[in-house]
C-alpha positions as CSV (number, residue, x, y, z in Angstrom):
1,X,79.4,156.2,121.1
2,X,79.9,155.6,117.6
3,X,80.9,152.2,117.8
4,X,77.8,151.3,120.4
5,X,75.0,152.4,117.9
6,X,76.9,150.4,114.8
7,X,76.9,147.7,117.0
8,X,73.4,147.6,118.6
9,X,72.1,148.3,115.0
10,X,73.9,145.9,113.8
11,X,73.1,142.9,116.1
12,X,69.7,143.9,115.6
13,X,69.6,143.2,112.4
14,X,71.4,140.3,112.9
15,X,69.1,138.6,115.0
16,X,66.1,139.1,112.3
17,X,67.1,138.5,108.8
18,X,65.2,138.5,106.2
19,X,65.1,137.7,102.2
20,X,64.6,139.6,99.7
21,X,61.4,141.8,99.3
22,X,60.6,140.3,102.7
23,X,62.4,143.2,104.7
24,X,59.6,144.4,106.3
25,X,61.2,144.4,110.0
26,X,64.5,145.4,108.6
27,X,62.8,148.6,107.0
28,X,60.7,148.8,110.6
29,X,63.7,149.4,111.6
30,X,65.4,152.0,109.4
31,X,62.6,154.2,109.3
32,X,62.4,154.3,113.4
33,X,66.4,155.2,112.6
34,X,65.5,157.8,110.4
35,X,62.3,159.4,112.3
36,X,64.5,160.3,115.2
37,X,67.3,161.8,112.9
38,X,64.4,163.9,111.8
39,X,65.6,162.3,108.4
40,X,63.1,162.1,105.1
41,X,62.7,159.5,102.7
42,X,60.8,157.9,100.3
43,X,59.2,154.4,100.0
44,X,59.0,153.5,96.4
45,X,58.9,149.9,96.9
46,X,57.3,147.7,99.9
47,X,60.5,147.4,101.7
48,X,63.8,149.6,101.7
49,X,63.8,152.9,101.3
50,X,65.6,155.9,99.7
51,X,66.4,158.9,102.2
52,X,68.0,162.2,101.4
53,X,69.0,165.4,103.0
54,X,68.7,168.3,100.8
55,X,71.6,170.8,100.1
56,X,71.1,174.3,99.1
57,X,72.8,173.5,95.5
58,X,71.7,171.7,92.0
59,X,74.4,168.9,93.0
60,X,73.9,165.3,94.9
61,X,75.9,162.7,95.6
62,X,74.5,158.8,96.6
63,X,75.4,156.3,98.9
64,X,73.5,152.5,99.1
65,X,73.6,149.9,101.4
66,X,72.1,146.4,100.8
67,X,69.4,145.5,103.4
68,X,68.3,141.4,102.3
69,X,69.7,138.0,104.2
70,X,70.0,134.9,102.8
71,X,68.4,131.1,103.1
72,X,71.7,130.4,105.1
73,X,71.5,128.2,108.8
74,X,73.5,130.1,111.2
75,X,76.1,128.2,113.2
76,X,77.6,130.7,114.8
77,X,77.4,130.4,118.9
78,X,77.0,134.3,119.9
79,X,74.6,135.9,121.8
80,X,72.9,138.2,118.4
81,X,72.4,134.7,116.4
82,X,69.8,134.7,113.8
83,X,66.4,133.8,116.2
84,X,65.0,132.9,112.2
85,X,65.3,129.2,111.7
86,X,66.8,129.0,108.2
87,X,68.2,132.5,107.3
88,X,71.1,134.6,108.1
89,X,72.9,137.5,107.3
90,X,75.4,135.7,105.9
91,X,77.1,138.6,103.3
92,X,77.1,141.4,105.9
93,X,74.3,143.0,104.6
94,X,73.7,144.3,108.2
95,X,76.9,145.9,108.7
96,X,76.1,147.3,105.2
97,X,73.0,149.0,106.6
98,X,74.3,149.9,110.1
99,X,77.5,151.8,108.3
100,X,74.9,154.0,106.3
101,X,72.5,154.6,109.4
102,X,75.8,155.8,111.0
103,X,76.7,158.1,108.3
104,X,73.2,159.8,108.0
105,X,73.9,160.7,112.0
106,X,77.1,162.1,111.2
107,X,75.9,164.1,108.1
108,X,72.1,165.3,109.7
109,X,74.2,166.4,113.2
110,X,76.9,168.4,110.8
111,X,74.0,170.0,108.8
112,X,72.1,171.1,111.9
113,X,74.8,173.7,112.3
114,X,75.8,174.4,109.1
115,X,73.6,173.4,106.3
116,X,74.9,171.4,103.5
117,X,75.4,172.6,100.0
118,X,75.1,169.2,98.0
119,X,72.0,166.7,98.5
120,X,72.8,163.5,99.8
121,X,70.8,160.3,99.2
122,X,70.8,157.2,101.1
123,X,69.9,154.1,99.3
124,X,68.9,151.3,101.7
125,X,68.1,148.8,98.6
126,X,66.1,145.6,99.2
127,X,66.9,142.0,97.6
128,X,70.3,142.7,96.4
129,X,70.5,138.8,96.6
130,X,67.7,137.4,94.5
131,X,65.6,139.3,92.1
132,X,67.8,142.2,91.3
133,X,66.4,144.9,93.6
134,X,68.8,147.3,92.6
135,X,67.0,147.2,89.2
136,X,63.5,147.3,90.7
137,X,64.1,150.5,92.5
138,X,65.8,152.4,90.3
139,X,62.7,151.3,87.7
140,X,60.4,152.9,90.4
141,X,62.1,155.7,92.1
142,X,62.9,159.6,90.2
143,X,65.6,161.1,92.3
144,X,64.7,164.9,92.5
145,X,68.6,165.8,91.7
146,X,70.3,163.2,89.7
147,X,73.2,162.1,91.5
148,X,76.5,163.0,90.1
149,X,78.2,159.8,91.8
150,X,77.1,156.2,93.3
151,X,79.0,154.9,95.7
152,X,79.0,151.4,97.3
153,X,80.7,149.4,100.3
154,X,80.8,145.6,100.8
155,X,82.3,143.8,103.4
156,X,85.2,141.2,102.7
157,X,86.5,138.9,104.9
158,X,89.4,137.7,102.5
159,X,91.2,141.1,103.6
160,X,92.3,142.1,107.4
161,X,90.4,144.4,109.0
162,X,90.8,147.7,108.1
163,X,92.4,147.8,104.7
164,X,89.9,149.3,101.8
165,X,89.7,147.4,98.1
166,X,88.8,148.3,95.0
167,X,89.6,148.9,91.0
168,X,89.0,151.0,88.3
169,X,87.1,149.0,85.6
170,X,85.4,145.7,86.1
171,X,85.1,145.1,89.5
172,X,82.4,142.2,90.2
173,X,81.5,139.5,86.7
174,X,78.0,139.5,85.4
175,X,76.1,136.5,86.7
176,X,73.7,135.0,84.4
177,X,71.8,131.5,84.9
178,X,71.3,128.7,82.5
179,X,69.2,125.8,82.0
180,X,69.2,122.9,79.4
181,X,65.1,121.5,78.8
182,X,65.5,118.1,76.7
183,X,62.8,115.9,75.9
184,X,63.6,112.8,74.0
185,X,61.9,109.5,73.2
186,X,61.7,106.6,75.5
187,X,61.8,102.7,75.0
188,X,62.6,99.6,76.3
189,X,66.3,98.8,75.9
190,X,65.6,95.8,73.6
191,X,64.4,98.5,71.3
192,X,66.6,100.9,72.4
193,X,67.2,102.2,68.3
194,X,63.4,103.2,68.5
195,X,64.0,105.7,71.5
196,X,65.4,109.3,71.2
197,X,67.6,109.3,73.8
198,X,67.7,112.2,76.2
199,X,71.0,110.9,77.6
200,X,72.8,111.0,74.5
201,X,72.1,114.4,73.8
202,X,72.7,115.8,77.4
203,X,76.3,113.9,76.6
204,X,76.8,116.4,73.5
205,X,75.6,119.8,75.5
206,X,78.0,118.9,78.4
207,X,80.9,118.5,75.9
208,X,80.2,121.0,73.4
209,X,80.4,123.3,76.2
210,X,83.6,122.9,77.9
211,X,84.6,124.0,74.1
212,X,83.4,127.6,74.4
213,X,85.9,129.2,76.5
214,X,89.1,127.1,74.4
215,X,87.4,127.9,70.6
216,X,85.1,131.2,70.5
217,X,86.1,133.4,73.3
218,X,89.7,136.0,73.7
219,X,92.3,134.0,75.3
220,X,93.1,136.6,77.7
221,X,89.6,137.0,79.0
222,X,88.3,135.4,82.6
223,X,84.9,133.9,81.7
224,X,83.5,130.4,83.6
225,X,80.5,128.6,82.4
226,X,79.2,126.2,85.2
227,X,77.8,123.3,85.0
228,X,75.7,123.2,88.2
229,X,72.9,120.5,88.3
230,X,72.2,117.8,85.5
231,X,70.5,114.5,85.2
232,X,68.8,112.2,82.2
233,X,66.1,109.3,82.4
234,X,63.8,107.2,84.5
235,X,64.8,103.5,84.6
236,X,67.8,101.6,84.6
237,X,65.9,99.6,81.3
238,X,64.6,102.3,79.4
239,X,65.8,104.9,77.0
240,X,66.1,108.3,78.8
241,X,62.9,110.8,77.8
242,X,64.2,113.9,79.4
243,X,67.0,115.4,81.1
244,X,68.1,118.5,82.1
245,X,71.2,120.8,82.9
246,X,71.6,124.4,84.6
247,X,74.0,126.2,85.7
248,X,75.7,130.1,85.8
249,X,77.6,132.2,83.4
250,X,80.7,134.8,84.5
251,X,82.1,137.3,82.5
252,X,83.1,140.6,82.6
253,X,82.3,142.0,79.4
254,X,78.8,141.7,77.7
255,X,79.9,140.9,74.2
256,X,81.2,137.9,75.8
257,X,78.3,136.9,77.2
258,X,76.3,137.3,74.3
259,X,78.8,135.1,72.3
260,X,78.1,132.7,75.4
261,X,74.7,132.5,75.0
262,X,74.9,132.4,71.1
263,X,76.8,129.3,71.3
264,X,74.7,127.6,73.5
265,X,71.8,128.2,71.7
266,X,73.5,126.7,68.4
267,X,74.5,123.5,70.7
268,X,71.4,123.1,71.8
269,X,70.0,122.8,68.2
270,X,73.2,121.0,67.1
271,X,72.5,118.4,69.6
272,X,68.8,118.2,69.1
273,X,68.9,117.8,65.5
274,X,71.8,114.5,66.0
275,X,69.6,112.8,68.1
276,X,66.3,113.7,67.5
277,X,65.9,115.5,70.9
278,X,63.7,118.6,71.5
279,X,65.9,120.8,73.2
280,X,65.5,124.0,74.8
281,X,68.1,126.5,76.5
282,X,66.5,129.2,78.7
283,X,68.1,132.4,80.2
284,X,67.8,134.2,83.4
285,X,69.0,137.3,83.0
286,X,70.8,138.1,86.5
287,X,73.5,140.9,87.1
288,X,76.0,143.0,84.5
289,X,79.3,143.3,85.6
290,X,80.3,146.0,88.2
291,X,82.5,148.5,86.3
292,X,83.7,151.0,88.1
293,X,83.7,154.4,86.4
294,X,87.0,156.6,85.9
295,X,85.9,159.7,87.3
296,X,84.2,157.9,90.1
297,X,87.2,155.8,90.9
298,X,89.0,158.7,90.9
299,X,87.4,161.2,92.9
300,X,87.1,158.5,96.1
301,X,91.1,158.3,95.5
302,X,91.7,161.4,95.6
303,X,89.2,161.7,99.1
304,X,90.0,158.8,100.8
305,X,92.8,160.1,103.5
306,X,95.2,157.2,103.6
307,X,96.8,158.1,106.7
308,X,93.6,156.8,108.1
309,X,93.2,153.7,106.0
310,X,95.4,151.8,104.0
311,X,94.4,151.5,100.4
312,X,94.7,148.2,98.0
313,X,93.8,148.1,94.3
314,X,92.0,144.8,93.2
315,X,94.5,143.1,90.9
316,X,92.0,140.9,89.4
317,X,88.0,141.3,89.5
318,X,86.0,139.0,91.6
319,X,83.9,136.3,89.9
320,X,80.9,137.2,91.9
321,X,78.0,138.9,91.0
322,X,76.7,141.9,92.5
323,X,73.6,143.9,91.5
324,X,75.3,147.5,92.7
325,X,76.2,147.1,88.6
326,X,72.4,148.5,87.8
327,X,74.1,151.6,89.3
328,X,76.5,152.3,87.3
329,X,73.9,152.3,83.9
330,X,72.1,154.8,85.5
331,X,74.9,157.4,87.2
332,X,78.9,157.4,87.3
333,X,79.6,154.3,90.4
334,X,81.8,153.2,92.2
335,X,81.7,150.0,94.4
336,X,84.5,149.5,97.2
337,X,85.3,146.8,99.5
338,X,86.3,146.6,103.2
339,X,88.4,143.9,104.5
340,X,87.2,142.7,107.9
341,X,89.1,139.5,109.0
342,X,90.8,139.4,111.8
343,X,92.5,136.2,114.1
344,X,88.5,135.6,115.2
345,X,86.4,135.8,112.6
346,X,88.2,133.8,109.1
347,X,85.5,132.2,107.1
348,X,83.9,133.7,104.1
349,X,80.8,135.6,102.6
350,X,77.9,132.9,102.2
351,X,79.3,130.5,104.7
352,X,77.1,129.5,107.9
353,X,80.0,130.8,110.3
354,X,80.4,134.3,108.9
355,X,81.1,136.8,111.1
356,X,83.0,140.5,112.2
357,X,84.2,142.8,114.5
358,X,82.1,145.7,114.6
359,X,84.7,148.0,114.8
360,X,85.9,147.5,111.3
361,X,82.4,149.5,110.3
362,X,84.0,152.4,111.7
363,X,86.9,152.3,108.5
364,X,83.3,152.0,106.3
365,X,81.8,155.0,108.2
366,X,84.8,157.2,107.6
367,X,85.6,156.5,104.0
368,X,81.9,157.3,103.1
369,X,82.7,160.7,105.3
370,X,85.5,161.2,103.7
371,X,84.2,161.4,100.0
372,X,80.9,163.1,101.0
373,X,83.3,165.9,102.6
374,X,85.4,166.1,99.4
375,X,82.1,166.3,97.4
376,X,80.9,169.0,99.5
377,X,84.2,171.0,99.1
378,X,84.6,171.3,95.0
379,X,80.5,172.2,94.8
């Protein structure tokens, strides 16, 4: 019965994505979820929600799921495909959401016959993709009990089916967006000495920063700064009057990142001042790093039953961002992936194929159970 109502919700879900701080339907749906649970929550932002059952103690625990699609053509030939031209769940978003509708229906049925001690929320976040939703609702929402742990679950289809993933420390990279603005002076070529040219300058930013990783940053630190998009001038006889770069920043420690950005900031003033460019480097701020904390690493250890699923600690953090990071700045987190390939479903988060089994939601379900349990025991 289980496995029917992840799956219905799921394919649902599936079938109507929608991006970020769009999730009106999505929500629609959760709340119709929830209203026949006879489960409250609260609406702080236009879509998503934040729903809760209330224990008898001063204690609470948290749980989010991600609710947003992405700009993504689906290519996938099954019957649930997105009926949205242009937009998929292509991160498993909707399994994400289906997992924590599930666990509200094992928790609400438990508590009708014997009330729970510990409050329980259920964060059903919008826009995890774009616009960091995570920080928008926890900038608009008071929780009435502070929750003493956040906990996470994210599909990941580079792991079979089944086996659970995660580490204590950094878990996800920070993912921050740059862009290069450079406005030079254009001429003919036959005067080419009284242009400013935009090229050459662009030509000094791209190689100045390849040099910030080898000269300014620890050796022993994973940090990647990406050179996305980039072009310079107007016509194959004239001296270049603009150009432009962007790109993204990884790292997984702030002081990193803030040597990052102090470096390109000097380039760009190095490089306008040698060729008589005005150049400008902007910032969008995008998401921390995902550190797990200790104590929350270590309670879902110690309450994940590993006779029921097998357990694999992340070597090395992924170089992806994730906004469940605004999390762990406001409560002790913990973020956790599920590995759901199996021989049918192969390709990747963000691809147009994506896909899963269903029944690999039920490993999600349980480990969720199985540290609300544990919480529920040492209150």
């Amino acid at each position: 019965m289980e496995l029917e109502y992840v799956t219905n919700i799921r394919r649902t879900l599936h079938e109507n994505p929608e991006i970020g701080l769009k999730e009106h339907k999505t929500t629609a749906l959760i709340k119709y979820e929830l209203d026949k649970l006879g489960v409250q929550y609260d609406s702080p932002l236009n879509t998503g929600c934040i729903a809760y059952i209330e224990g008898r103690s001063q204690s609470a625990i948290a749980f989010r799921a991600d609710i947003d699609a992405l700009p993504i053509q689906e290519e996938n030939d099954v019957p649930y495909r997105s009926k949205i031209s242009g937009l998929m769940h292509a991160c498993g978003h909707d399994g994400h959401t289906s997992m924590l509708l599930a666990l509200i229906k094992r928790i609400k049925q438990a508590h009708e016959i014997t009330p729970i001690r510990s409050t329980v929320y259920f964060i059903f976040q919008p826009s995890e993709e774009s616009n960091a939703g995570a920080n928008i609702l926890l900038s608009s929402y008071e929780f009435r009990i502070k929750p003493e742990y956040i906990f996470g679950l994210h599909l990941q289809p580079e792991e079979e089916e089944g086996i659970l993933l995660s580490k204590p420390g950094p878990i996800t990279a920070s993912a921050t967006e740059y862009r290069y603005f450079i406005e030079g002076t254009t001429s003919h070529v036959a005067n080419k000495h009284e242009g400013a040219s935009a090229a050459e300058a662009l030509t000094i930013v791209l190689n100045q920063l390849t040099h910030i990783q080898h000269y300014h940053l620890p050796g022993l630190d994973a940090n990647i700064i990406h050179i996305g998009k980039l072009y310079a001038g107007e016509a194959i006889n004239t001296v270049p009057s603009n150009g432009y770069l962007e790109g993204t920043i990884r790292t997984f420690k702030i002081d990193n990142l803030e040597t990052i950005k102090l470096k390109m900031q000097q380039i760009a003033k190095y490089a306008s001042q040698l060729t008589d460019n005005k150049i400008t480097v902007q910032f969008s701020e995008g998401y921390p790093p995902t550190v797990n904390h200790e104590d929350a690493y270590s309670f879902m250890i110690n309450a994940i039953n590993k006779n029921i699923i097998q357990y694999n600690e992340i070597k090395v953090p992924y170089l992806f961002g994730e906004d469940f990071s605004f999390y762990g700045n406001f409560a002790p987190s913990c973020f956790l992936f599920l590995g759901c390939k199996n021989k049918q479903h192969i390709t990747g988060l963000h691809t147009s194929t994506f896909d899963f089994d269903e029944k690999a939601l039920l490993y999600g379900i349980d480990v969720m159970h199985q540290i609300f349990k544990r919480f529920e025991v040492e209150q």
